[in-house]
Structure formats: C-alpha cells, structure tokens
C-alpha positions in Angstrom: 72.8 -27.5 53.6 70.3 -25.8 51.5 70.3 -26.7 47.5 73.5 -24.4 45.4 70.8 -23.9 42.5 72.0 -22.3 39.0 71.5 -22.5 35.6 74.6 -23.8 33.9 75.7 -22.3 30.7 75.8 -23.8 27.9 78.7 -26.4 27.6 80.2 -26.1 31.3 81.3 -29.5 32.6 79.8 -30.9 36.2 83.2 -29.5 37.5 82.8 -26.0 36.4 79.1 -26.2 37.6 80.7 -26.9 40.8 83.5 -24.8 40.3 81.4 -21.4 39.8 78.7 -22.4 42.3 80.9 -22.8 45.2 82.6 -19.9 44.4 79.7 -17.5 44.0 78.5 -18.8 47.7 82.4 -18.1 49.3 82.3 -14.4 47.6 78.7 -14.0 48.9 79.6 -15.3 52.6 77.3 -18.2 52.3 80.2 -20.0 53.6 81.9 -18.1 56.5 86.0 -17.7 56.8 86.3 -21.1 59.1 83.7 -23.0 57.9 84.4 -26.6 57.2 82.8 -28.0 54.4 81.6 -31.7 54.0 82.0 -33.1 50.6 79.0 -35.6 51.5 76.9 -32.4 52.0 78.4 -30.7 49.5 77.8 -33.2 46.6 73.9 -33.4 47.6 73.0 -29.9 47.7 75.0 -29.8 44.4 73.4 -32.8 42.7 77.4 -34.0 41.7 79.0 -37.0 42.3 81.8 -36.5 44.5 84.5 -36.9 41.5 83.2 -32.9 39.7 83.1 -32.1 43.3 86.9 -32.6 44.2 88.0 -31.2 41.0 86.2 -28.2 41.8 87.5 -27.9 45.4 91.2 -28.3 44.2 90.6 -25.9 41.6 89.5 -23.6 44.3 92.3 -25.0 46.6 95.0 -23.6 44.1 93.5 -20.3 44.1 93.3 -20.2 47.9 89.8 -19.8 48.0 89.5 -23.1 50.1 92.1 -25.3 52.4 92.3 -28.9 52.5 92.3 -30.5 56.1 94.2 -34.0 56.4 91.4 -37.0 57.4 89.0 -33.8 58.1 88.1 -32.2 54.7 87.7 -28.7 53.8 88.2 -25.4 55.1 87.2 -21.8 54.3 90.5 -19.9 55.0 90.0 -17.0 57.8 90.2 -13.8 55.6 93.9 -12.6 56.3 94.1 -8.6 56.2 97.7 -8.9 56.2 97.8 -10.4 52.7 94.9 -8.4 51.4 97.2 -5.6 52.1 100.2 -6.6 50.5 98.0 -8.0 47.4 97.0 -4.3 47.0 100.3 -2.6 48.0 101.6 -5.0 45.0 98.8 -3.7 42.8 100.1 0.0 43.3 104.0 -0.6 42.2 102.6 -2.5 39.1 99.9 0.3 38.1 101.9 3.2 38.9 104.8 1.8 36.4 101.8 0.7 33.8 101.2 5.1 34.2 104.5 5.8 33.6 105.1 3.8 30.7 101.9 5.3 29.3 103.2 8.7 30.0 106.3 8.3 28.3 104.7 6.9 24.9 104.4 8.7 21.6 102.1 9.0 19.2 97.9 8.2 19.8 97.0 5.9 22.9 93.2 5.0 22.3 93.0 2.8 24.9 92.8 6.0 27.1 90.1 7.3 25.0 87.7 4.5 25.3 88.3 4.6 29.4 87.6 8.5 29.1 84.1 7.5 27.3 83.0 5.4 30.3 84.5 7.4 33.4 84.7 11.2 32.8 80.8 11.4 32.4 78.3 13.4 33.9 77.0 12.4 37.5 73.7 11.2 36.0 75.3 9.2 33.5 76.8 7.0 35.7 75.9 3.2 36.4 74.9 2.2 39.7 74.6 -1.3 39.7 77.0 -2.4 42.0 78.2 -5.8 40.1 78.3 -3.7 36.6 80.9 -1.6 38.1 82.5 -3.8 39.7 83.2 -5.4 36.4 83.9 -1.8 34.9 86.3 -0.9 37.5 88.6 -4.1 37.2 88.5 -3.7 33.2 89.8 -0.2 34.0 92.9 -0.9 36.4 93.5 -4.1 33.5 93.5 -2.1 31.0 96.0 0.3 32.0 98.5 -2.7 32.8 97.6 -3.8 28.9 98.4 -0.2 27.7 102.4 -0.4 29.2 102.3 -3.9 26.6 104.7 -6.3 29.0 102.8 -9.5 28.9 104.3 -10.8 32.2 102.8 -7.7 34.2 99.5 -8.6 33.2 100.0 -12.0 33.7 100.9 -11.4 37.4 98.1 -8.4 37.6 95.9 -10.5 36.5 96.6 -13.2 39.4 96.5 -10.8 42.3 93.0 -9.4 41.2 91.8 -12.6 40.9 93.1 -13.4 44.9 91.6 -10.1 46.0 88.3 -10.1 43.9 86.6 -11.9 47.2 86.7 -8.7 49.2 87.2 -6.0 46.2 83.4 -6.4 44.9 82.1 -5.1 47.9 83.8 -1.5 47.8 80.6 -0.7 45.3 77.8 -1.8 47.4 78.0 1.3 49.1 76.8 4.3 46.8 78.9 6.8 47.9 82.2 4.7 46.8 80.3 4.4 43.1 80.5 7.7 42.6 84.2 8.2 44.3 85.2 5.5 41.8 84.0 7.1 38.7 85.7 10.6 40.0 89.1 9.2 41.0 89.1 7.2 37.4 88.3 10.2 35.8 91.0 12.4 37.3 93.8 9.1 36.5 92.7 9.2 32.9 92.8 12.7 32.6 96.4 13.2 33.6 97.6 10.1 32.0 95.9 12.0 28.8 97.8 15.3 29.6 101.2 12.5 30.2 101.4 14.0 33.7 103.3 11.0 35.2 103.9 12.5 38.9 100.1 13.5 39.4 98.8 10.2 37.4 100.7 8.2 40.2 99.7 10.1 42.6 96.0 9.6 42.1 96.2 5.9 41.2 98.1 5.3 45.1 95.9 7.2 46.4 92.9 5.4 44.8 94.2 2.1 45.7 95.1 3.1 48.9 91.5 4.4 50.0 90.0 0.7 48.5 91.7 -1.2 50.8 90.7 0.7 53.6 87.2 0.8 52.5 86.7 -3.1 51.4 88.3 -3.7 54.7 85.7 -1.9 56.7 82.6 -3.1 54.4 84.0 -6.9 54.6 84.4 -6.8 58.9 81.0 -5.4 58.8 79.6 -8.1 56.3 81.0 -10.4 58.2 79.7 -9.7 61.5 76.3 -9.3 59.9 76.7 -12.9 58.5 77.7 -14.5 61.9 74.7 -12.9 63.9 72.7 -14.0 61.0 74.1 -17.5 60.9 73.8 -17.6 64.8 69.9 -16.8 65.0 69.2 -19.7 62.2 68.3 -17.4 59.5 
C-alpha cells in the first residue's frame, strides 16, 4: 500500500490525521466498495501506531464509511443504491418543509439575499471548480434548513449529508451539471423570494431528484473506471 501523505493542520491529533486521510482516499475510490483493509498495512503507509489508527477506523465505522469484520478486520461497505435513495428521498420532505416555512415568514429574510448573491449570476460569473461548488452547493441546501430555525431538522439534515457526501461530490465533476446547479438554485431562490411555496417545492424535488440520478450514473462509471484501473496494476 502506497504512503497516505498530507500535511496535517495545525493542532490535529494522530487520530484525526488518520481520521481525514482515510477518508479523503474512501471518497476518492482509492479504496474500492469491498476492499478489506489491513490495519498492519494501514498503520505503515500512515506512519501511526495502531492505537490513532483504530480510533480513526471506529470513528469512520460509526459514520458507515467502513465495516468491522470479526477475527478479519476491515471492510469498505459495497455502495448500496437503495440507501443512497432513501437518504435523498429524506432530504426532499425535510427541504421542501424548510421552503415552506420560509414562504410563510414575515418581515425581511437575508439569508435568501446572500444565496441570491452567489447563484442568480451571470453564466460567466460562475465558479467551475468542481470541489468549490461542491462546498457552495451543500452550504446552499444547509442554509435553507437553517432559515425554517428548528434545530433538530438541521441536526438530522446535517447527518444525512454527511452519509451521502461520498457519492454527492461527484455530481460537479461534470461541467454541464455546474451550470444546471447554479440554474436550478437560482430559480429555488427566486420563488422562495417571491414566497411562491407550490413552485419553490416543485423546483427543489425536482433538483434533488435529478442529483440522485446523476451521482448514481457518475459513481457506477467511476467505479468501473477504478476496477479496470486497479486490475491492470496502475
């Protein structure tokens, strides 16, 4: 196993080091859904001791990133579609009542504002680094939850974007789904400006709804591309 290098931030403990570096090869397909992973190997290409190492692994364990297997190790999980789905069907009945709620309140909302600053601008305005709006876009569908104020819906939003956040980065390696992004989020803002609940719910299913489908097809397609890769030594 080749050497996880990184430059640590400032003040992260062994574990974290482990932690984010494990993590950032699991979101990148360095490990493959099915992969077992030795803690032995693991500990040397990390330069750890085994004890950061565990803590790291459980940490992930508890966020279902990894599995532990009885007298064998650890496991990647296989990626299951079935509760990437429901993960994102969950994300629509939360968002759609976040619009609702911001519909129905009086008075100034500049939450709304500072979204309309970053996605109603003009084509060439808009970012195309893939990872920027990646970060952009989950800020957006966050903020919204924040803007209906109930602190356990966030809470629980916040958990299921973490659990789909493996396979949701990739919907903006593909240019065309940058632009599509920006357009859908500036039609949502739009009508949650004009307190047009109906249409405002409308757009954010529908927005949702076409992610899923699209992360779906980009993650088979990494994956197959990481297999052959994986197969032929590379």
């Amino acid at each position: 196993m080749p050497k996880l290098l990184h430059i640590p931030p400032a003040g992260e403990s062994l574990a974290d080091q482990a932690y984010r570096s494990l993590k950032e090869r699991i979101f990148d397909f360095g490990f493959m859904p099915g992969d077992r992973l030795s803690e032995s190997e693991l500990a040397e290409a990390l330069g750890l001791s085994r004890t950061p190492l565990r803590q790291a692994l459980q940490r992930l364990q508890h966020e279902g990133f990894v599995e532990a297997q009885p007298k064998v190790g650890w496991m990647i999980p296989p990626l299951r579609f079935e509760r990437l789905d429901a993960l994102y069907d969950f994300r629509i009945l939360l968002e759609c009542f976040a619009a609702r709620v911001i519909c129905l309140m009086e008075g100034p909302r500049p939450g709304l504002a500072m979204l309309s600053k970053i996605w109603r601008v003009k084509p060439g305005d808009r970012i195309k680094d893939a990872r920027e709006v990646g970060m952009l876009d989950e800020s957006f569908h966050q903020e919204l939850i924040a803007l209906a104020g109930n602190s356990e819906i966030v809470k629980t939003h916040r958990e299921i974007t973490e659990k789909i956040r493996i396979v949701r980065r990739l919907d903006f390696t593909k240019e065309h789904r940058i632009d599509a992004t920006y357009t859908e989020h500036g039609l949502i803002v739009k009508a949650l400006e004009a307190r047009r609940s109906e249409e405002s719910q409308r757009l954010l299913s529908a927005h949702i709804e076409q992610s899923k489908i699209e992360v779906r097809k980009i993650t088979l397609d990494m994956l197959y591309r990481a297999r052959e890769a994986q197969n032929l030594g590379l």
